[in-house]
C-alpha positions in Angstrom: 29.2 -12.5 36.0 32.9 -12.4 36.2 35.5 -15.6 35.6 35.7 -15.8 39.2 32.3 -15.7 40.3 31.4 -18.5 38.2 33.8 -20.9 39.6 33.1 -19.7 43.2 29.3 -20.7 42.2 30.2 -24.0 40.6 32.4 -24.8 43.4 29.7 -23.8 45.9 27.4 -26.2 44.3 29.8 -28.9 44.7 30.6 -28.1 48.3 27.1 -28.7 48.7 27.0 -32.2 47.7 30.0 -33.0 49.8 28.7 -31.6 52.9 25.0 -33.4 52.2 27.1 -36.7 52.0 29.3 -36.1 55.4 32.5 -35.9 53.3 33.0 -32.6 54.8 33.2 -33.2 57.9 35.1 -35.9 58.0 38.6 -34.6 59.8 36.6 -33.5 62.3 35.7 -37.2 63.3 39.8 -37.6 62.8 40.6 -34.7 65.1 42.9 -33.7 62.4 42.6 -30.0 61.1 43.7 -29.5 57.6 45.4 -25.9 56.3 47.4 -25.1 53.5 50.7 -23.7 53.5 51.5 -20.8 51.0 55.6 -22.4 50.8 57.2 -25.8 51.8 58.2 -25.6 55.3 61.8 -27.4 55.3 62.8 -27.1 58.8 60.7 -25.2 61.6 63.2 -22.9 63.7 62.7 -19.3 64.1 66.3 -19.4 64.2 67.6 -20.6 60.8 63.8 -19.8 59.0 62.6 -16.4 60.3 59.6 -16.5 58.4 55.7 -16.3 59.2 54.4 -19.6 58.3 57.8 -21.0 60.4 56.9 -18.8 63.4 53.5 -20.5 63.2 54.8 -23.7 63.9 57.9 -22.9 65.8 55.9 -20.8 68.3 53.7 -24.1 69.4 56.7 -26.6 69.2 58.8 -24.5 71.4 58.7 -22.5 74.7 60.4 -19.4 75.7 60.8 -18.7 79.5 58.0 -16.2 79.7 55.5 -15.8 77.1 53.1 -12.8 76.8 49.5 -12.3 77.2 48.0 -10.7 74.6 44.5 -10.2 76.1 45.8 -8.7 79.7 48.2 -7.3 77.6 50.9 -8.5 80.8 54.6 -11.0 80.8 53.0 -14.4 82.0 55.3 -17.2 83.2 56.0 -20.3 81.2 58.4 -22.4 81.0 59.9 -19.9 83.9 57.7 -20.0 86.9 59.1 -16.8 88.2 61.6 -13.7 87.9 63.4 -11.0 89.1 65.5 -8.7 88.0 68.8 -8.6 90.5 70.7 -5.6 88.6 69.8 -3.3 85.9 71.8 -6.0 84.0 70.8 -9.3 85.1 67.5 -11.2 85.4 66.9 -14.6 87.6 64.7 -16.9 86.6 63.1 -19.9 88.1 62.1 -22.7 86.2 59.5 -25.3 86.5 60.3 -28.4 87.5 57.7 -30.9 85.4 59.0 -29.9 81.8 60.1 -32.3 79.5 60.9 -32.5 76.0 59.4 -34.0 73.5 61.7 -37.0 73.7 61.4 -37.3 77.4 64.5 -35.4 78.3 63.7 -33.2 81.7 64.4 -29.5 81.0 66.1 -27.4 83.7 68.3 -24.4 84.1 71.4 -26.5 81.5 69.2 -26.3 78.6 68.4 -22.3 79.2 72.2 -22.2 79.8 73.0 -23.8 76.3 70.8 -22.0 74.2 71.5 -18.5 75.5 75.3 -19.3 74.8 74.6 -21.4 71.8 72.9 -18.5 70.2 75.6 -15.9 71.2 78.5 -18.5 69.8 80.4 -16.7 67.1 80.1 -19.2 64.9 76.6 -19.9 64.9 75.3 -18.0 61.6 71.9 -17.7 61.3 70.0 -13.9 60.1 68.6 -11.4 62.4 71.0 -12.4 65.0 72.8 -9.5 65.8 68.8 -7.2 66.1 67.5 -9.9 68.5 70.5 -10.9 70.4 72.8 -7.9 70.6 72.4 -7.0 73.8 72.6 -9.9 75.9 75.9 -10.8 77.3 75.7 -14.2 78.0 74.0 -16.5 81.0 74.9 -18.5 84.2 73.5 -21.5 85.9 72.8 -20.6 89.6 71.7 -24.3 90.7 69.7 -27.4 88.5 66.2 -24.6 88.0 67.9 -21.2 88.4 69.6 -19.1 85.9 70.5 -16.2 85.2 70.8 -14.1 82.3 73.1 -10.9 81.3 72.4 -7.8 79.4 75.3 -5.7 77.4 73.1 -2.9 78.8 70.3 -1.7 80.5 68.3 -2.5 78.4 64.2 -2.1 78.7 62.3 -4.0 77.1 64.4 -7.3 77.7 61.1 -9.6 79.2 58.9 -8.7 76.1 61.9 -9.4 73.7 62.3 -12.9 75.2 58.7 -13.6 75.0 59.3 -14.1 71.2 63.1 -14.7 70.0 64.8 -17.9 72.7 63.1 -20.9 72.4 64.5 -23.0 74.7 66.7 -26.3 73.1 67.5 -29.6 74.5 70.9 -29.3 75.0 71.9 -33.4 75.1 70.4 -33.2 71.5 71.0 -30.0 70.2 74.9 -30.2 71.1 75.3 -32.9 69.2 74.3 -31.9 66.0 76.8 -31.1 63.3 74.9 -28.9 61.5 72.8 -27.1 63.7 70.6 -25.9 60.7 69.2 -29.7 60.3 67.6 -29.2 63.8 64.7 -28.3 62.8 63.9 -31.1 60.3 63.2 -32.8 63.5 62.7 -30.5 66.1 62.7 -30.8 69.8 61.0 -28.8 72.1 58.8 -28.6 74.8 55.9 -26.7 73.7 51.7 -27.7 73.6 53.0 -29.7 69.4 55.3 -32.2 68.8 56.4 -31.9 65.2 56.2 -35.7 63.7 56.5 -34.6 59.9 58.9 -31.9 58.5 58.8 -32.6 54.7 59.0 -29.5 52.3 56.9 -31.9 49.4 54.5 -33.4 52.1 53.9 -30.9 54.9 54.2 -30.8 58.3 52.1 -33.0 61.0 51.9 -31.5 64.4 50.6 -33.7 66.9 49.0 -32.4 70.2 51.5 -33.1 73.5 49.8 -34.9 76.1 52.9 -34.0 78.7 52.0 -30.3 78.4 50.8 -29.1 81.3 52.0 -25.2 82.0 49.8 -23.9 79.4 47.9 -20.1 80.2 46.9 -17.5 78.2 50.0 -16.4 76.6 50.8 -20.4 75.4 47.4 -22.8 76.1 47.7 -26.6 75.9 46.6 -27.7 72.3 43.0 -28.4 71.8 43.1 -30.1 68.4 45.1 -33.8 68.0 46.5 -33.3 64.5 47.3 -30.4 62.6 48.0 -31.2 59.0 50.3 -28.4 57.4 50.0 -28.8 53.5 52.3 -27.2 50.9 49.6 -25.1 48.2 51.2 -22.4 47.4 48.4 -21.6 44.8 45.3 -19.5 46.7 43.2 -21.0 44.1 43.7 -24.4 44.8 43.2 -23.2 48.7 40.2 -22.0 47.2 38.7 -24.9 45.7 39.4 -27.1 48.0 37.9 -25.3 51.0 34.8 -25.6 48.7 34.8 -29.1 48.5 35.6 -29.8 52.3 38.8 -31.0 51.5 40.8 -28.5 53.8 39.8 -27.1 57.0 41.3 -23.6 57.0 42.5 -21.1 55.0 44.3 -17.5 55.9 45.2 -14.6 54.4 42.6 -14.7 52.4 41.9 -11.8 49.8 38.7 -9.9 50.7 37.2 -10.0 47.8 37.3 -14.2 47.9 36.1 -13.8 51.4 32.8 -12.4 50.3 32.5 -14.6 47.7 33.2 -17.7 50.1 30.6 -16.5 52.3 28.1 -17.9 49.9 29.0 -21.8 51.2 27.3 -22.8 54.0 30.4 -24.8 55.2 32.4 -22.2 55.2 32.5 -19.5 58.1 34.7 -16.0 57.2 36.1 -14.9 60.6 37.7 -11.3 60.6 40.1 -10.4 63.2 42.0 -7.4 64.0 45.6 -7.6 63.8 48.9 -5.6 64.7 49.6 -5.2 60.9 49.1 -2.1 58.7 49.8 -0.1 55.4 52.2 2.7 55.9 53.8 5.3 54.0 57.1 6.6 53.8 58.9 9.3 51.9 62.3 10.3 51.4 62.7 13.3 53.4 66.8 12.3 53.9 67.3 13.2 50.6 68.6 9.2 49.9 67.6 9.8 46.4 68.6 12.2 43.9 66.6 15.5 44.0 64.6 13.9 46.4 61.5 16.5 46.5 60.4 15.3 50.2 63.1 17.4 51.7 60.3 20.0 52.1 58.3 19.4 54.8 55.8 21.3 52.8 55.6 18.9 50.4 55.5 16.1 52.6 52.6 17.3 54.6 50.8 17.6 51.1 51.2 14.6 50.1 49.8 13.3 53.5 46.7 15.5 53.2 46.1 14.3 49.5 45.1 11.0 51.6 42.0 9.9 52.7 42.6 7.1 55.1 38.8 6.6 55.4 37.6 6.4 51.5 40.3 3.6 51.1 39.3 1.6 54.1 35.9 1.5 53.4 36.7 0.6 49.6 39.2 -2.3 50.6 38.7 -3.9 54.2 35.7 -5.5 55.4 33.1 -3.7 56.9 34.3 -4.8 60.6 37.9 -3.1 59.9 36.9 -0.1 58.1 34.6 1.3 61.0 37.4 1.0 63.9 39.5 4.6 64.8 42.4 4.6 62.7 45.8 4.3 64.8 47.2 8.1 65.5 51.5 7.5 65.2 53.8 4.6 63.5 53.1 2.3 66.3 50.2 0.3 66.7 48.3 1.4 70.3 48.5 -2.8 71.5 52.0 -2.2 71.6 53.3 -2.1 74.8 54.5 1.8 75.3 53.0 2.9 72.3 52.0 6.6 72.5 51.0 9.2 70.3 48.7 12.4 71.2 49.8 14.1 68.0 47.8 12.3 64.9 49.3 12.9 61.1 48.4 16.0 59.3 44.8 15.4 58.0 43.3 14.5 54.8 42.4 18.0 52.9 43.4 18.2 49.6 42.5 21.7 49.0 45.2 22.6 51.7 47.5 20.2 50.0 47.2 22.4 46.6 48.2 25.1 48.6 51.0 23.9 50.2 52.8 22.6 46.8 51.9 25.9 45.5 54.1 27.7 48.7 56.6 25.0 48.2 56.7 26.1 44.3 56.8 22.7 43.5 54.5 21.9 40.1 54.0 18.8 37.8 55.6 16.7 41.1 56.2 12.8 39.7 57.9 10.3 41.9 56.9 6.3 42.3 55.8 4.5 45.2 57.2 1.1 45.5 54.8 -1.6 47.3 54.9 -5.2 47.6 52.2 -8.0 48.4 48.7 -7.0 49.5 50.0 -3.4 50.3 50.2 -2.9 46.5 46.4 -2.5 46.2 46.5 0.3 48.5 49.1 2.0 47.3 47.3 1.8 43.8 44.5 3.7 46.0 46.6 6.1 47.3 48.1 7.2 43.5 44.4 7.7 42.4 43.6 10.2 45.3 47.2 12.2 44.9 45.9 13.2 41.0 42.6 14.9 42.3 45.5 17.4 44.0 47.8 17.5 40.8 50.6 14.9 41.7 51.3 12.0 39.0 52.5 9.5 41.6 52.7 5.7 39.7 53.3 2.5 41.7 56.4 0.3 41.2 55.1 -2.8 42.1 58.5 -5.1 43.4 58.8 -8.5 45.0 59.3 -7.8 48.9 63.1 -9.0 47.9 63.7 -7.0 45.2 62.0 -4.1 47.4 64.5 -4.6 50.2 67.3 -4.1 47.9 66.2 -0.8 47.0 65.3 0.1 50.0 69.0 -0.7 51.5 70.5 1.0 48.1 68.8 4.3 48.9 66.3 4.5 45.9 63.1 4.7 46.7 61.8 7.8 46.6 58.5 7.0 48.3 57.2 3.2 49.5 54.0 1.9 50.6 54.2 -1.5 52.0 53.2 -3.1 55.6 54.6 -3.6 58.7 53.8 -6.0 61.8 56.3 -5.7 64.5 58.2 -8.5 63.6 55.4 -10.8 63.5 53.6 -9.6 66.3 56.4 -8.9 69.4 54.3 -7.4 72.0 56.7 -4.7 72.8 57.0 -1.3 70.5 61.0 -1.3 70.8 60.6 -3.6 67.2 58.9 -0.8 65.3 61.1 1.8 66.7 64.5 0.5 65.9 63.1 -0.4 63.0 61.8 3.3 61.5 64.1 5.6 63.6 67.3 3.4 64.3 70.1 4.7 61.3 70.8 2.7 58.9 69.9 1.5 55.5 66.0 1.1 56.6 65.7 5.0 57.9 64.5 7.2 55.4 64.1 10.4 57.5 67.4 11.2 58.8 66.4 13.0 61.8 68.9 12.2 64.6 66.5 13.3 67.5 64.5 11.2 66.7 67.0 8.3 67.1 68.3 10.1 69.9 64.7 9.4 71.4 64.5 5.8 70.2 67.9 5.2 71.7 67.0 6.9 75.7 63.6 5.2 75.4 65.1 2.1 75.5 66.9 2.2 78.1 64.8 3.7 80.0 63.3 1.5 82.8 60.8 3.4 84.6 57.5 2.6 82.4 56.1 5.8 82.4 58.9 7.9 81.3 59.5 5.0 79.0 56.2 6.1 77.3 57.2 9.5 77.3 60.1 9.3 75.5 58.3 7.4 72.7 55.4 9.7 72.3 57.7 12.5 72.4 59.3 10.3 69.3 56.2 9.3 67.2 54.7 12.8 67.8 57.5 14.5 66.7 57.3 11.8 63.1 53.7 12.9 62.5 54.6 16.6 63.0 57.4 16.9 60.6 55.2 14.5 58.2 57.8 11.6 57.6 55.4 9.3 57.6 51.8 7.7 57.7 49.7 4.6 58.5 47.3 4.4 55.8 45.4 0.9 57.0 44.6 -1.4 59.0 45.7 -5.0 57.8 42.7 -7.2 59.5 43.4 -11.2 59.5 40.6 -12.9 57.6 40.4 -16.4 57.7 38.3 -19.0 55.9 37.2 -21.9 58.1 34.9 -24.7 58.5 31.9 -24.0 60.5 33.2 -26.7 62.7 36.2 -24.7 63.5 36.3 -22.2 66.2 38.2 -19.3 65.6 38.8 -17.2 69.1 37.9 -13.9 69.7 41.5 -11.8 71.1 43.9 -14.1 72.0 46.9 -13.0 69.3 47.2 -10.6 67.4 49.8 -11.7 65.2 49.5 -10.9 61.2 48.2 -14.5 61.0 45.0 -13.8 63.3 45.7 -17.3 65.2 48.0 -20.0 67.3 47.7 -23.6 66.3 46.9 -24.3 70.1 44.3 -21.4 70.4 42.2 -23.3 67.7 39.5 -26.3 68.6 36.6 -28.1 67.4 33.5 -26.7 67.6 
């Protein structure tokens, strides 16, 4: 019996003993859910803190104009009732009239106004603000619940983009602030949460809003009263104290812990399918020095040296590992993903053959991988010897792995990718593997060519086209491959209901999809 396994057993045992004396279930009782948070949250605005376990909280506090369904897969109105596009520049939206904020303030067609010029102002800095708000040219009040908004361009998928990047801000309040960055130590918004704590050293409290009452698929009104955001940046601690009942949910969870958790009857292990996956990517632009993946020969046999399958089945659970695998660079939810053309296929015998054509012998290069990517990437070196390459892993931080990346040194990388946490639209993935720039390892310029057309494309079908034209021409000339699936496994109290669909951001879950059982 290993380290682990022992403490998962003596914690078990004591899990026991608190459920048989009701101390378990407890915050249920309270209507307050408990979850740990893997860094202090010091502000929530997706803004100023782009990061996941912001975007949880953000996405709940605050509402964007139109919100996306991820189950009919379909734009659904929110804090826009309806829409319509006047020009192949402009879009008109009309707003509700019943919204307020969570200080009572009524929301209408100024506070839309505000934030679409607040976030264009030159001299608010915040990152990412030139890749989400680039295009749009600015917006106009039309009467106290119309507005309309301008594009730089025509530019496609504008409605699916706004589904995740402008949440709307109170404008009286907002306006007012010096520093715009303190915002979100007490944010204001409108969504299904009010935000009522925002301490990095205590956590954050959500509390549920009783004046929401737009909710729908996309954004549902908040079935739990109190969500209780705790700072534990230890998984072990998670661990232990989802054993003693002491917390109420835990995500990300390792797979191996899952398993082991499973062995506590107050615990429930819920596996959900997620936009998220493992890919790989070599240098075929020749960023690096000598950079062997020039040769699409040698590409292709690195690719078939691969077998997606084997390290599925040896790393996801059981659930993950017997779904299809996803053909191109885009996961298939996405809207106008296509790919007909899948990546060259795993045969190792073929691979031999085509290093030997390639005249390339004794080939050595590193794969640099981050976070939970690393242990597939470890998987992926140990298949490559059985065809004589000596590839090694350079495990970095996901920092130090972006400053490589934008330097031009990585000769091959391995990490994951999730469309910007889960934007419905494929225009995210992309800009983001065929737009030029420090991120592009390939080089090819038609295929930026076809990134570039597809998006400004409006016609939904050739829209398509163009991007299966793009991701089929990427598996062809071997650039790259998705190697996994990245499921969302969560550890919960059997008193917590975890949906089925839904999301299917990285995270497996909305604060407001959750409830009591």
């Amino acid at each position: 019996m290993t380290g682990k396994q022992s403490m998962i057993r003596l914690m078990s045992a004591v899990a026991v003993s608190a459920i048989m004396s009701g101390a378990a279930l407890a915050q249920k009782a309270q209507d307050t859910l408990r979850i740990g948070a893997y860094q202090p949250i010091a502000i929530i605005d997706a803004l100023y803190d782009p990061q996941p376990q912001s975007n949880l909280m953000d996405r709940v506090v605050f509402d964007t104009l139109v919100v996306y369904d991820p189950d009919s897969r379909k734009i659904a109105p929110s804090l826009a009732e309806s829409w319509s596009q006047i020009d192949p520049l402009t879009y008109e939206f009309k707003l509700r009239k019943d919204v307020k904020f969570h200080d009572g303030t009524p929301m209408d067609a100024d506070d839309v106004v505000y934030t679409v010029n607040f976030v264009l102002d030159p001299e608010a800095k915040f990152r990412f603000k030139e890749q989400r708000f680039g295009q749009f040219a600015g917006a106009e009040k039309v009467d106290q619940y119309t507005v309309r908004i301008k594009t730089k361009t025509v530019f496609a998928p504008f409605l699916p983009r706004l589904t995740t990047i402008l949440p709307i801000l109170p404008s009286k309040y907002h306006s007012k602030l010096a520093d715009k960055a303190a915002f979100g130590r007490a944010p204001i918004g409108t969504g299904p949460y009010k935000a009522t704590q925002v301490d990095p050293n205590k956590g954050v409290i959500l509390v549920k809003n009783p004046d929401f009452k737009h909710g729908n698929a996309g954004q549902p009104e908040a079935k739990i009263g109190k969500i209780l955001f705790e700072p534990l940046p230890d998984a072990q601690t998670q661990l232990a104290r989802m054993m003693v009942g002491q917390q109420d949910l835990m995500y990300d969870v390792p797979n191996d812990l899952a398993d082991a958790l499973k062995s506590n009857p107050a615990i429930e292990i819920s596996v959900r399918p997620s936009i998220q996956f493992t890919y790989l990517a070599l240098d075929a632009a020749g960023r690096t020095a000598n950079s062997p993946f020039k040769d699409k020969r040698v590409r292709e046999a690195i690719i078939r040296g691969i077998d997606r399958q084997a390290i599925t089945n040896a790393l996801l659970p059981k659930e993950i590992a017997a779904m299809p695998f996803q053909l191109g660079m885009c996961h298939p939810w996405h809207i106008a993903c296509a790919t007909s053309v899948p990546p060259a296929a795993y045969n190792p015998d073929l691979a031999k053959k085509l290093l030997e054509e390639a005249g390339v012998k004794d080939l050595k290069f590193s794969i640099a991988a981050w976070g939970p990517s690393r242990a597939v990437a470890e998987a992926v070196t140990g298949q490559l010897r059985r065809i004589g390459v000596n590839a090694s892993v350079d495990g970095l931080t996901i920092n130090a792995f972006v400053g490589k990346r934008q330097a031009g040194e990585l000769q091959a990388y391995l990490v994951l990718w999730d469309n910007g946490g889960g934007a419905p639209d494929v225009e995210s993935t992309a800009g983001f593997f065929y737009e030029p720039g420090d991120r592009n390892y390939n080089g090819d310029k038609e295929l930026s060519e076809l990134m570039e057309k597809a998006q400004s494309e409006l016609d939904p079908v050739k829209r398509e086209g163009l991007y299966r034209s793009m991701f089929d021409k990427a598996n062809e000339r071997s650039y790259s491959m998705p190697v996994t699936p990245l499921p969302s496994v969560i550890a919960h109290s059997k008193e917590v209901k975890i949906p089925v669909g839904g999301t299917k951001k990285p995270e497996g879950f909305m604060f407001n999809m959750l409830e009591w059982k």
